[in-house]
C-alpha positions as CSV (number, residue, x, y, z in Angstrom):
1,X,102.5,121.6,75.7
2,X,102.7,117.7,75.2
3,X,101.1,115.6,72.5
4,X,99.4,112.1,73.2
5,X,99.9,109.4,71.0
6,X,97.1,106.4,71.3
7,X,98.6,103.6,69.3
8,X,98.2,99.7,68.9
9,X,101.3,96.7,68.1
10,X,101.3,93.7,67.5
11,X,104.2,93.1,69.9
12,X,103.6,91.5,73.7
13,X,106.7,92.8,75.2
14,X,109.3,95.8,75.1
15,X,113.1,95.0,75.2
16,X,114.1,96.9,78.7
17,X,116.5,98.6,76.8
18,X,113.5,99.8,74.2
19,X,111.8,101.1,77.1
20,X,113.2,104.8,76.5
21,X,115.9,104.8,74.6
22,X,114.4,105.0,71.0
23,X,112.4,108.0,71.8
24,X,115.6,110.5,71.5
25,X,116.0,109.4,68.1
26,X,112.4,109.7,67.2
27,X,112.1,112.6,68.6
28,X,115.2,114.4,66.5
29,X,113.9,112.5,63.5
30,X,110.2,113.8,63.8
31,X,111.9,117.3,63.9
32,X,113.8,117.0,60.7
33,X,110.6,116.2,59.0
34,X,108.5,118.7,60.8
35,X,111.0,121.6,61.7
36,X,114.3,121.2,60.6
37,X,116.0,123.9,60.9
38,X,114.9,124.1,64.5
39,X,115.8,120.4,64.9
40,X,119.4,121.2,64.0
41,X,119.9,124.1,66.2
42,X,119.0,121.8,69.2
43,X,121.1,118.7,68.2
44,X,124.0,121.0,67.5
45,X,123.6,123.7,70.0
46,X,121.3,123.4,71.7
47,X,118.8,126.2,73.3
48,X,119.4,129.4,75.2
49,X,122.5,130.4,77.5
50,X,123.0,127.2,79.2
51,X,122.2,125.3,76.1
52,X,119.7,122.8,77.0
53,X,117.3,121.1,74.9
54,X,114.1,121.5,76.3
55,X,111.8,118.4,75.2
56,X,110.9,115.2,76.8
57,X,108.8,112.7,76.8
58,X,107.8,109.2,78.6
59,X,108.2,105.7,78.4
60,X,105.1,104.2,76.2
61,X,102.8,102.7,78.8
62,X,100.1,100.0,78.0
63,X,97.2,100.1,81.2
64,X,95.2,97.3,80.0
65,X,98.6,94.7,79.9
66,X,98.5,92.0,82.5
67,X,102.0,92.7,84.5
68,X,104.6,89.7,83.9
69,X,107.7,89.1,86.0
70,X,110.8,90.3,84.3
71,X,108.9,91.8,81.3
72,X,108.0,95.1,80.5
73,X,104.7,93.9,78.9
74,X,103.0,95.6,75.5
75,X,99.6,94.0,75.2
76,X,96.5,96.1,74.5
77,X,96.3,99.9,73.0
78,X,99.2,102.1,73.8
79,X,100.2,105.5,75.2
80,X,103.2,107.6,74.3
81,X,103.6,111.3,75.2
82,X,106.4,113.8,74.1
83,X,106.2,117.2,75.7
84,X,108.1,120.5,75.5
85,X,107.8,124.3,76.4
86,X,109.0,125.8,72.6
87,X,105.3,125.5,70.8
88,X,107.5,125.6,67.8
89,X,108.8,122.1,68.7
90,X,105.2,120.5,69.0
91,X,104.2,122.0,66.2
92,X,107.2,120.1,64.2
93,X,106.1,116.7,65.9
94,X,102.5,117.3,65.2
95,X,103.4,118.5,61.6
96,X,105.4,114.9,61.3
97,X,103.1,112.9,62.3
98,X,100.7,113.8,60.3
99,X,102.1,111.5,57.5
100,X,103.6,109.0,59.4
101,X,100.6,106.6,59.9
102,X,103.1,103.8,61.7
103,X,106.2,105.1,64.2
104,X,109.2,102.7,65.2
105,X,110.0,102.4,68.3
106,X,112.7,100.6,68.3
107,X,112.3,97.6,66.6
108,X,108.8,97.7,67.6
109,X,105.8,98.8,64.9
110,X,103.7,101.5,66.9
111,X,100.2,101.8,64.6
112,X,99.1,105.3,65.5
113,X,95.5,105.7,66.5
114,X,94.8,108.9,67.4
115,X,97.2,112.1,68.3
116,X,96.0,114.8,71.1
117,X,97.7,118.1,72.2
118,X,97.5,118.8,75.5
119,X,97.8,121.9,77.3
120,X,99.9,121.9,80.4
121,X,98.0,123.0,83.8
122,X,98.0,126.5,84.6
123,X,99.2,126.3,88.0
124,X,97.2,129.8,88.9
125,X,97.8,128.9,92.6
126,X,101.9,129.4,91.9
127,X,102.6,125.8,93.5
128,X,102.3,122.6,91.7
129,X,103.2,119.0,92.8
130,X,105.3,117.2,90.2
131,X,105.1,113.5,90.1
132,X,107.5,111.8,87.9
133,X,107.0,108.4,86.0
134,X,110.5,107.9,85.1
135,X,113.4,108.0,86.9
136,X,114.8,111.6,87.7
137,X,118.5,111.8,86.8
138,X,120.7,114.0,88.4
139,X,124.6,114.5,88.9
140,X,126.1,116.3,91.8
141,X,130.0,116.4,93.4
142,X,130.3,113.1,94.4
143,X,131.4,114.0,98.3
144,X,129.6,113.8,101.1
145,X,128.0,116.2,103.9
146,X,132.1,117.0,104.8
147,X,133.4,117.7,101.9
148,X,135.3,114.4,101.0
149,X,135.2,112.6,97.7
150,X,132.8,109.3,98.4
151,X,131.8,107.9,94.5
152,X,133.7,108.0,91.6
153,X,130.6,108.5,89.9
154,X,128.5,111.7,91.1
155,X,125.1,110.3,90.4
156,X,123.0,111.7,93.1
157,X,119.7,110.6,94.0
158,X,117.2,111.5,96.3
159,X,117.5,112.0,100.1
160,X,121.3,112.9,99.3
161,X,122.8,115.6,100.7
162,X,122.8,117.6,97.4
163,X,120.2,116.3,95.0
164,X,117.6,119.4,96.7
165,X,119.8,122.2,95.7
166,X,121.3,120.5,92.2
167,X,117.5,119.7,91.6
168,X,116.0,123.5,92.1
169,X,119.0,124.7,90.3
170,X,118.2,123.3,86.9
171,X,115.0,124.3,87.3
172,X,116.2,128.1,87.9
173,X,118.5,127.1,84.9
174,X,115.2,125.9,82.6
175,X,113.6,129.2,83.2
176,X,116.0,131.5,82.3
177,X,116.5,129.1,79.3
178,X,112.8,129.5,78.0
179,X,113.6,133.6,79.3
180,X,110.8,132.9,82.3
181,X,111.0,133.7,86.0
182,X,113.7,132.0,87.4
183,X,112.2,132.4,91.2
184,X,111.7,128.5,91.4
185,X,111.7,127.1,94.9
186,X,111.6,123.4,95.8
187,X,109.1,123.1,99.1
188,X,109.4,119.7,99.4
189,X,110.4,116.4,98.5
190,X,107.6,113.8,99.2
191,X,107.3,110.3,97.5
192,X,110.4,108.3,96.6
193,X,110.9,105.5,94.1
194,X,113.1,102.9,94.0
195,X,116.4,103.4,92.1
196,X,116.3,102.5,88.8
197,X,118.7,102.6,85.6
198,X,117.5,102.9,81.9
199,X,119.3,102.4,79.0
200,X,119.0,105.9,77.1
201,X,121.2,104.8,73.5
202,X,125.1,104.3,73.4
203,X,125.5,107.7,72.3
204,X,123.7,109.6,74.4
205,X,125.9,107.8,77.7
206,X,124.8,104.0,78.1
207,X,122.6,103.5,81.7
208,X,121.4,106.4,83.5
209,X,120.5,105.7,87.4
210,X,117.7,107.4,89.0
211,X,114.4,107.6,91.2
212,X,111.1,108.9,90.8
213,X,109.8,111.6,92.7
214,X,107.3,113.8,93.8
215,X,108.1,117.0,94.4
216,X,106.4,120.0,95.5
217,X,107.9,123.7,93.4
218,X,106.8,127.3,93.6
219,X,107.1,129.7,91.1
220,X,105.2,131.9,88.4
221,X,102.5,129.4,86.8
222,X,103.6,130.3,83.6
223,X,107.1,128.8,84.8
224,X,105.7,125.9,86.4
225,X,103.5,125.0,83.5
226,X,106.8,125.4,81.4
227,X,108.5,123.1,83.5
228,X,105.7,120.5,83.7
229,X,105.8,120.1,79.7
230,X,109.8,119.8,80.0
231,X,111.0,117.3,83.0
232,X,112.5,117.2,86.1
233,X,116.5,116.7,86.7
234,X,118.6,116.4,83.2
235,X,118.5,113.9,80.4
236,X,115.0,114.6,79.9
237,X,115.7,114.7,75.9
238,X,116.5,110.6,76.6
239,X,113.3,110.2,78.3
240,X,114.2,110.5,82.2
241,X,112.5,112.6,84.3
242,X,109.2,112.6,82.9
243,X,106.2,114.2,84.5
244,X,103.0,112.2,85.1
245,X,99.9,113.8,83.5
């Protein structure tokens, strides 16, 4: 399940490293008003036997702004969505917001307009195509088709020779963390971004590098519409991943 925030600022522009990274901490902090105790146990432990924290949400998006070179530009009303697939932590964000009449996104003013829940698709068919709109993140071995050690870093992205199984294996691993059908298969990898990285906070691990996707899954629709209100790859609680509506 997501929520939809409509908002309006007074601000023209977004830092680039405002684009995402404030919604981690808002997202905690909406939590410890909302559901605390919950709120702790993911920060501290996180959820189920691989201990994930299963929320996400996107980067605020403004469709009426005129684009601008070099600028991630705020003009007009605003969009912001934060999903997961634990009711219990939509409820604590609704529950939050319900007194909180301004949010800050940074150290941008975000005047709430309106707040909608949204139900994630049903996926009765068993297949769904997953388009994200931010980057999916996704760390493999580092080495190449033979074996051998290539990057220091084991950022893997799209098209490598990894990032297909690493990619349907945390979504086997969501699953059984939400106790759902694990049978996941990714069919297909269509549509690839450009790589991009995103600041996600200093302490939740700087720049994150990435692409987005669309993919094509199988599964149980009650898995798929679980994973559609969650992410794709990891770091979704930082804001990468993020499924288009």
């Amino acid at each position: 399940m997501r929520l939809r925030l409509t908002f309006h600022t007074g601000a023209r522009e977004l830092a680039w490293d405002d684009v995402l990274a404030p919604g981690r901490a808002l997202s905690y902090g909406l939590l410890e008003r909302g559901a605390p105790e919950l709120g702790r146990t993911l920060h501290e432990s996180g959820w189920g036997p691989h201990k994930f924290v299963p929320f996400g949400y996107g980067a605020p998006v403004f469709p009426a702004a005129r684009r601008r070179r070099g600028v991630y530009a705020a003009d007009g009303p605003g969009i912001l969505e934060f999903g997961s697939p634990l009711l219990a932590v939509v409820e604590g964000w609704a529950k939050a917001l319900t007194s909180m009449p301004v949010l800050a996104w940074g150290a941008t003013a975000f005047i709430i307009d309106k707040i909608e829940p949204l139900e994630a698709p049903a996926f009765s068919s068993g297949k769904a195509a997953f388009r994200t709109v931010t980057p999916v993140v996704m760390k493999g071995t580092g080495r190449d088709e033979s074996g051998v050690r290539t990057r220091r870093e084991a950022w893997c992205l799209p098209g490598e020779p990894e990032w297909d199984a690493y990619v349907q294996g945390n979504l086997r691993r969501k699953a059984v963390t939400m106790g759902l059908d694990p049978e996941v298969t990714l069919e297909s990898v269509g549509w690839v971004g450009p790589k991009r990285s995103f600041s996600v906070g200093s302490g939740a691990g700087g720049k994150k590098p990435g692409a987005c996707v669309e993919i094509t899954v199988s599964g149980e629709p009650e898995t798929l519409s679980a994973l559609h209100s969650w992410g794709l790859g990891q770091a979704n609680s930082t804001g990468m991943g993020w499924i288009g509506a």
